[in-house]
C-alpha positions as CSV (number, residue, x, y, z in Angstrom):
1,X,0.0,0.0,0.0
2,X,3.2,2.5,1.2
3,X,4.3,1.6,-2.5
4,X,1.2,2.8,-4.5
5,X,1.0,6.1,-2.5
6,X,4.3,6.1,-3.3
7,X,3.9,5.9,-7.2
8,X,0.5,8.3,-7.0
9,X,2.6,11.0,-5.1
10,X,5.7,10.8,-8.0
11,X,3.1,10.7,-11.1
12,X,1.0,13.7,-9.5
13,X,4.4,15.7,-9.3
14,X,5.1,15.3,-13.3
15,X,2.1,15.2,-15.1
16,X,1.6,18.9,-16.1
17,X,-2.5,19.6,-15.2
18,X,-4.8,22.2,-16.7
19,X,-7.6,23.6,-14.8
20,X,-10.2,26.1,-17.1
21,X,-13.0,27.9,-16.5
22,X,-15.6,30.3,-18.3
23,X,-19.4,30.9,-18.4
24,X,-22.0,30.9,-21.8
25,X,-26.0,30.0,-21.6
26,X,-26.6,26.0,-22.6
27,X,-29.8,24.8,-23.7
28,X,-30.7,21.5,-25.5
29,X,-31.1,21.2,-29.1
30,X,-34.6,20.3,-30.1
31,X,-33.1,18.3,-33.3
32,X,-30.6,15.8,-31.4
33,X,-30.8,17.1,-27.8
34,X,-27.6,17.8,-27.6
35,X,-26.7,20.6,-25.4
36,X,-25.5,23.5,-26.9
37,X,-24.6,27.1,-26.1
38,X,-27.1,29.7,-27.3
39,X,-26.0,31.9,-30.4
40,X,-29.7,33.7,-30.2
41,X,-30.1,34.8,-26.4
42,X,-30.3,38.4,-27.1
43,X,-28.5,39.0,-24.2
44,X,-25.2,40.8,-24.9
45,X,-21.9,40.7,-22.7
46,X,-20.6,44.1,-22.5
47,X,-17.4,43.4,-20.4
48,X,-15.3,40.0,-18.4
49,X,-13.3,40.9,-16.0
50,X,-11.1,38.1,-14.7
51,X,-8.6,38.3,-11.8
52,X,-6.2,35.1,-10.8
53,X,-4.9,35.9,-7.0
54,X,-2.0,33.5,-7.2
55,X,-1.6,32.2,-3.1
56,X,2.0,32.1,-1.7
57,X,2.9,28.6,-2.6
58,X,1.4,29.2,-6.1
59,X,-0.4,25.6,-6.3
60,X,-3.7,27.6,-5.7
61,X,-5.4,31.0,-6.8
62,X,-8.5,32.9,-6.1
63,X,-10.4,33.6,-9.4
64,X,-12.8,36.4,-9.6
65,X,-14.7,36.9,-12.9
66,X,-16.9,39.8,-13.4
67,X,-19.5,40.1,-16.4
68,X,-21.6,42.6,-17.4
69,X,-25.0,41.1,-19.4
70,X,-27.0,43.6,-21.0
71,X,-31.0,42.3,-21.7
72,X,-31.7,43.6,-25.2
73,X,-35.1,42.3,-25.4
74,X,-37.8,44.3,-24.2
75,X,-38.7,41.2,-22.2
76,X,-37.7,39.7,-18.8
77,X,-35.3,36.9,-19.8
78,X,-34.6,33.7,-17.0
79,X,-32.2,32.0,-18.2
80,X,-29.8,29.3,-16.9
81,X,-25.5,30.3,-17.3
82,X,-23.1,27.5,-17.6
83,X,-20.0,27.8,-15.7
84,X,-17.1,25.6,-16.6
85,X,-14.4,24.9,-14.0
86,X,-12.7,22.3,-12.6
87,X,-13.1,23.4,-9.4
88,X,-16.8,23.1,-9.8
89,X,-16.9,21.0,-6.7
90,X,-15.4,23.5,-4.3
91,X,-17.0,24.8,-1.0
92,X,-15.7,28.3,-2.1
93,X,-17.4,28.5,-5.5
94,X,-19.7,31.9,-5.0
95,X,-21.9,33.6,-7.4
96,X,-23.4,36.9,-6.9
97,X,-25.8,38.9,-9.4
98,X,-26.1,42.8,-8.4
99,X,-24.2,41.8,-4.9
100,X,-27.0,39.0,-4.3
101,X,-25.9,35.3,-3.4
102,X,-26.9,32.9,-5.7
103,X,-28.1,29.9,-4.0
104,X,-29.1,27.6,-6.5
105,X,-26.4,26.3,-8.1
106,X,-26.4,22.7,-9.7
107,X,-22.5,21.7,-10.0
108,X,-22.2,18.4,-12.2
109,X,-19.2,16.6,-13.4
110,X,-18.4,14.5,-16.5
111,X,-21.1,16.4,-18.5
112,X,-20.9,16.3,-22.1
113,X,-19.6,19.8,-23.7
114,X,-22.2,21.9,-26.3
115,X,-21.8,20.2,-29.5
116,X,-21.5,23.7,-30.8
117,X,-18.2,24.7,-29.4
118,X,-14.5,23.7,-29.8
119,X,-11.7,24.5,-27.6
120,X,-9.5,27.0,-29.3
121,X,-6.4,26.0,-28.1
122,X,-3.4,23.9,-29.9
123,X,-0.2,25.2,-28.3
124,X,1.9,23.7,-24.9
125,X,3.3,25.0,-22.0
126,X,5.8,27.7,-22.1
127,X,8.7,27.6,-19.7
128,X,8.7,31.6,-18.5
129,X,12.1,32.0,-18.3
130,X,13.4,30.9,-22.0
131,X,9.7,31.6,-23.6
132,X,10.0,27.6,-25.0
133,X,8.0,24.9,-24.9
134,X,8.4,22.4,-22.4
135,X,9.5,19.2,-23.2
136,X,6.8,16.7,-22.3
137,X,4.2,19.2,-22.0
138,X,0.6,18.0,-24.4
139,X,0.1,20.0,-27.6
140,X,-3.5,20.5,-26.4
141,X,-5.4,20.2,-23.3
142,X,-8.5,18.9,-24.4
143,X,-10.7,17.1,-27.6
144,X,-14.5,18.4,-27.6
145,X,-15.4,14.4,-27.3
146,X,-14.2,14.5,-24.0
147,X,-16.7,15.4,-20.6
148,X,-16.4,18.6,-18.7
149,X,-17.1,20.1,-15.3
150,X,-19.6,23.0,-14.6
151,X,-21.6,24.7,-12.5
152,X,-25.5,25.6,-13.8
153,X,-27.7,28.3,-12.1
154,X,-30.4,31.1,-13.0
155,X,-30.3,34.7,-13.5
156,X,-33.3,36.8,-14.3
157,X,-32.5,40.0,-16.2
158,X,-35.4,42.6,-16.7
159,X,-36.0,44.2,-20.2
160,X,-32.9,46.2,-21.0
161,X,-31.7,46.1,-17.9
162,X,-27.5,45.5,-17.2
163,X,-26.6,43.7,-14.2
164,X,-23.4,42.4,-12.6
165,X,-22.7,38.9,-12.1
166,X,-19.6,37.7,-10.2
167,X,-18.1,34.2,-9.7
168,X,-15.5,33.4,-7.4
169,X,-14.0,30.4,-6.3
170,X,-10.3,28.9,-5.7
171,X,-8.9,27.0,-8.4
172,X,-5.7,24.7,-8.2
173,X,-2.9,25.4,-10.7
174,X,-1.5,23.2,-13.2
175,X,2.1,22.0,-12.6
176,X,5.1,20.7,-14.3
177,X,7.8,19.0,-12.5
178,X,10.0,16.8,-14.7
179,X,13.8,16.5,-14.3
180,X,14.8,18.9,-16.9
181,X,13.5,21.7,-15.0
182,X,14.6,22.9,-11.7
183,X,11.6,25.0,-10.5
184,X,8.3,24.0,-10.9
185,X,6.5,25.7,-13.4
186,X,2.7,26.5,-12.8
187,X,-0.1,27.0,-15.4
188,X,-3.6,28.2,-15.6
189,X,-6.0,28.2,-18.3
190,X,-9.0,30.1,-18.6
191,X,-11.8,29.5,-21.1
192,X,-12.3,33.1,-23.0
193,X,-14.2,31.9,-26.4
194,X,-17.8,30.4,-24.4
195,X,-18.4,34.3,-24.0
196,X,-18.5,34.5,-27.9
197,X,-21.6,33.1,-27.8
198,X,-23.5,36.4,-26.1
199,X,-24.6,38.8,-28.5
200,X,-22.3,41.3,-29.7
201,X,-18.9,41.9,-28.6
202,X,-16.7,42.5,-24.9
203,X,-14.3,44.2,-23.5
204,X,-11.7,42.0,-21.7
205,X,-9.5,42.7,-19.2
206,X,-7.2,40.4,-18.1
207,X,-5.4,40.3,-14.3
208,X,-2.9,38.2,-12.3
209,X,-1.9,38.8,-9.0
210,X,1.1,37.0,-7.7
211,X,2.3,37.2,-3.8
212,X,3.9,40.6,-3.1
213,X,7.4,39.1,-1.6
214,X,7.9,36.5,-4.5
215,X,10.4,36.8,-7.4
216,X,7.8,35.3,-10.5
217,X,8.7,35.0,-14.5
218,X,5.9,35.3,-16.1
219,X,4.2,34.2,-19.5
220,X,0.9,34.7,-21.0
221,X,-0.1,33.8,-24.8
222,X,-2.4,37.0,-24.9
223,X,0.0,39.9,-24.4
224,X,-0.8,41.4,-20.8
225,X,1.9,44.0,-19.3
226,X,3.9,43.7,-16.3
227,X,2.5,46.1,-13.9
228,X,4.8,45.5,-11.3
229,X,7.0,42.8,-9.4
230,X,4.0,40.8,-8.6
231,X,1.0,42.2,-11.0
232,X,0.5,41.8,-15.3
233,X,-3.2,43.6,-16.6
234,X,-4.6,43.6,-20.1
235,X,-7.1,44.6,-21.7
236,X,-9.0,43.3,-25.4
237,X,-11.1,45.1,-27.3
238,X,-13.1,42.2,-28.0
239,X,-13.0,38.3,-26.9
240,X,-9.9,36.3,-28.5
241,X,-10.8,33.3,-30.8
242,X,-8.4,31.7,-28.2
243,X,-8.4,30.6,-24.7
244,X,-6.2,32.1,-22.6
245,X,-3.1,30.2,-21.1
246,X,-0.5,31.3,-18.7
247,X,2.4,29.9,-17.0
248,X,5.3,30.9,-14.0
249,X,7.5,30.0,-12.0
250,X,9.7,31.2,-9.1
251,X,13.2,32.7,-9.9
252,X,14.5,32.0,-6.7
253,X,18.3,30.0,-7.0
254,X,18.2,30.3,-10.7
255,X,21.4,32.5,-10.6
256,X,22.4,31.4,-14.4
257,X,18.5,33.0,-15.2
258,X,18.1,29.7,-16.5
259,X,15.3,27.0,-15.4
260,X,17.0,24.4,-17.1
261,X,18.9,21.6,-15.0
262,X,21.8,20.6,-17.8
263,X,22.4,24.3,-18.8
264,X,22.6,25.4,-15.1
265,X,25.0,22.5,-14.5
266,X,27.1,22.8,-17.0
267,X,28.1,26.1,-16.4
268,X,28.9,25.5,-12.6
269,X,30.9,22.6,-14.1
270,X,33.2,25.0,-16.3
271,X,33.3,27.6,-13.2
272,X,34.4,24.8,-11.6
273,X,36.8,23.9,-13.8
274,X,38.1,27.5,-14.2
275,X,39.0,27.9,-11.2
276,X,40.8,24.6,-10.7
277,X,43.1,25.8,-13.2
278,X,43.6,29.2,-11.6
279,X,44.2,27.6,-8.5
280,X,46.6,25.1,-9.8
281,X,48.8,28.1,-11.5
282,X,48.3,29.8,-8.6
283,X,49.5,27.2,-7.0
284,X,53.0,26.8,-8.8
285,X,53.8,30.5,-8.7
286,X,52.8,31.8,-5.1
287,X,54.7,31.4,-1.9
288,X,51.9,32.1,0.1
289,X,50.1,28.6,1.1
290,X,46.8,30.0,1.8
291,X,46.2,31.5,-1.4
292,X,45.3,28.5,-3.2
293,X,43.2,27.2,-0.4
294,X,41.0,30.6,-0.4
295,X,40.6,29.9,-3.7
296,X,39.3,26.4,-3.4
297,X,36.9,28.1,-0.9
298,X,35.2,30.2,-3.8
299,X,34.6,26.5,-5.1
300,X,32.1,26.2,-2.8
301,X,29.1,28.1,-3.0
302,X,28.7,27.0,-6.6
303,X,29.3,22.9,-5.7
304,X,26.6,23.9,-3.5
305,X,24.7,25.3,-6.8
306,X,24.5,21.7,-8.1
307,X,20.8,21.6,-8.8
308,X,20.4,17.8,-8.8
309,X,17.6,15.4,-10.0
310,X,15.1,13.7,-7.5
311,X,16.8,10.5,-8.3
312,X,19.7,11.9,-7.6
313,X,18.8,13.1,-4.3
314,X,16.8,9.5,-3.8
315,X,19.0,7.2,-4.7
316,X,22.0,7.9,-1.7
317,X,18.6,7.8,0.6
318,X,17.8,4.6,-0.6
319,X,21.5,3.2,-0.5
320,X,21.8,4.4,3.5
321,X,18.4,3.4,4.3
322,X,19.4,-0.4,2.9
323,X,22.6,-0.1,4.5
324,X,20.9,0.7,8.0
325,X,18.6,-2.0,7.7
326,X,21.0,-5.2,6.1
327,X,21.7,-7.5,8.8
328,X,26.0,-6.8,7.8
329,X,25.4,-3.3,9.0
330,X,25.1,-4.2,12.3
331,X,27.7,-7.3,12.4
332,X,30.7,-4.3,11.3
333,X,28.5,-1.7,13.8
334,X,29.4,-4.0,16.3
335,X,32.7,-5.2,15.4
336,X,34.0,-1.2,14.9
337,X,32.6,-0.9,18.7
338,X,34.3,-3.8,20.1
339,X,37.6,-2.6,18.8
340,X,37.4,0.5,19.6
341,X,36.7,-0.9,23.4
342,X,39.8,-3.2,23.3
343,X,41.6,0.2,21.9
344,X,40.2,2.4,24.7
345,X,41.6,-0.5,27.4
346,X,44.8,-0.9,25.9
347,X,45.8,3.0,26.0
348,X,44.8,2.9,29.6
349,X,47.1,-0.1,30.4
350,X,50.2,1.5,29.1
């Protein structure tokens, strides 16, 4: 059993995960009866506002999203709004219309996505540092044959009326972990083109907001300016025809400004070997003893540099822990302690 959790706790820390969110109004086709999103709801999104709040450990954020929904039917329209997240299932998922709780909220999983809309997304992670793709990262995050998550609940507008809906909730980032990289790098994904289904066209404005203290490299696919240290805004004139992906990671130890565990390496190796060399000519050509060894001190803080893999920092583990618990370890345990008895009486004798 140890074992499994074992293997689960390693594959959850390298397979990258995307989480996604955004709102349109479903309703079933009469034809098929196949849910799809309404292209006729005469109901017009003016604006989205959407706002990650990164946490401090960045494997979670706080998502606020803001619409404005104009009624441009002289009728009172109750409607149902779709919200897809994966986090459809959290205690924290809010929604509000004009500063009202919204109580009635039916959150479902593994439902089958409108037949009408296609994820516009085809590109992979980026690693914010380098602005490449990561290695093993997917190409895509997800086929329109496969089930989503969502939230469903009702909103009355009045005829021409605008109101405010907000939805809040805490949504857990994506994360990519293999050996090649030394820091984790974190994703999120947000589902812009559902809102292409309201009538007209939006403004957008895009926020993230990362911990004050931290030291982040960010990357978005939809350009969004850096703000300051810890906060990138944007703003669209109208909704993209793709979703909108960002990734980051922590800076912290990366003193090459590179997030990748061969590059850093290899150039602590040829420090390393730099300053052997110095030291050895140093060495031949300087009375002074001590010289050399203060240079074999500078050595030090880049040996300690060394980003190594987990294996690499497993594997000793593993080798003392099978040392500490083979039968031999304690037959030479006890035979170093018996000679160093006889030793001990043998000094006090003479």
């Amino acid at each position: 059993m140890k074992k499994l959790i074992l293997i689960i706790s390693i594959i959850s820390l390298i397979i990258p995960v995307i989480v996604y969110a955004n709102a349109a109004q479903p309703i079933q086709n009469p034809e098929d009866q196949t849910i799809i999103f309404n292209e006729n709801s005469g109901i017009r999104l003016t604006e989205e506002t959407i706002n990650f709040k990164v946490e401090e450990n960045l494997y979670k954020a706080k998502v606020e999203v803001e619409y404005n929904l104009k009624n441009l039917t002289d009728k009172e329209q109750n409607i149902d709004i779709m919200f897809i997240t994966s986090s459809v299932k959290s205690a924290d998922f809010k929604v509000k219309v004009n500063n009202k709780e919204v109580n009635d909220i039916k959150k479902e999983e593994d439902i089958e996505p409108p037949s009408n809309w296609e994820v516009s997304l085809k590109e992979p992670i980026i690693e914010p540092i380098s602005k490449k793709p990561l290695d093993k990262s997917p190409n895509s995050y997800f086929r329109n044959t496969e089930d989503i998550s969502g939230a469903t609940f009702p909103v009355t507008i009045k005829p021409n009326e605008t109101i405010k809906l907000n939805i809040s909730y805490y949504s857990d980032s994506g994360f990519y972990n293999y050996n090649e990289i030394i820091n984790t790098v974190f994703s999120q994904l947000y589902y812009l083109t559902p809102a292409k289904f309201w009538e007209e066209d939006a403004k957008v404005n895009l926020k993230v907001e990362f911990p004050k203290d931290s030291n982040i490299e960010f990357y978005s696919n939809i350009l969004i300016e850096k703000v300051n240290n810890y906060t990138y805004k944007g703003t669209l004139n109208k909704i993209p025809d793709k979703e909108w992906l960002f990734s980051f990671t922590e800076k912290k130890g990366l003193i090459f400004n590179t997030n990748y565990r061969f590059r850093h390496n290899v150039l602590i190796g040829l420090i390393l070997l730099l300053l052997f060399i110095v030291t050895r000519i140093v060495k031949s050509k300087v009375n002074k003893k001590y010289i050399p060894y203060l240079l074999y001190l500078l050595m030090i803080p880049f040996i300690l540099n060394i980003k190594l893999t987990y294996g690499a920092y497993f594997i000793p583990l593993l080798i003392i822990y099978s040392i500490i618990n083979s039968p031999i370890f304690y037959v030479i345990f006890i035979v170093i302690i018996v000679f160093m008895i006889k030793k001990g009486f043998s000094k006090n004798r003479l």
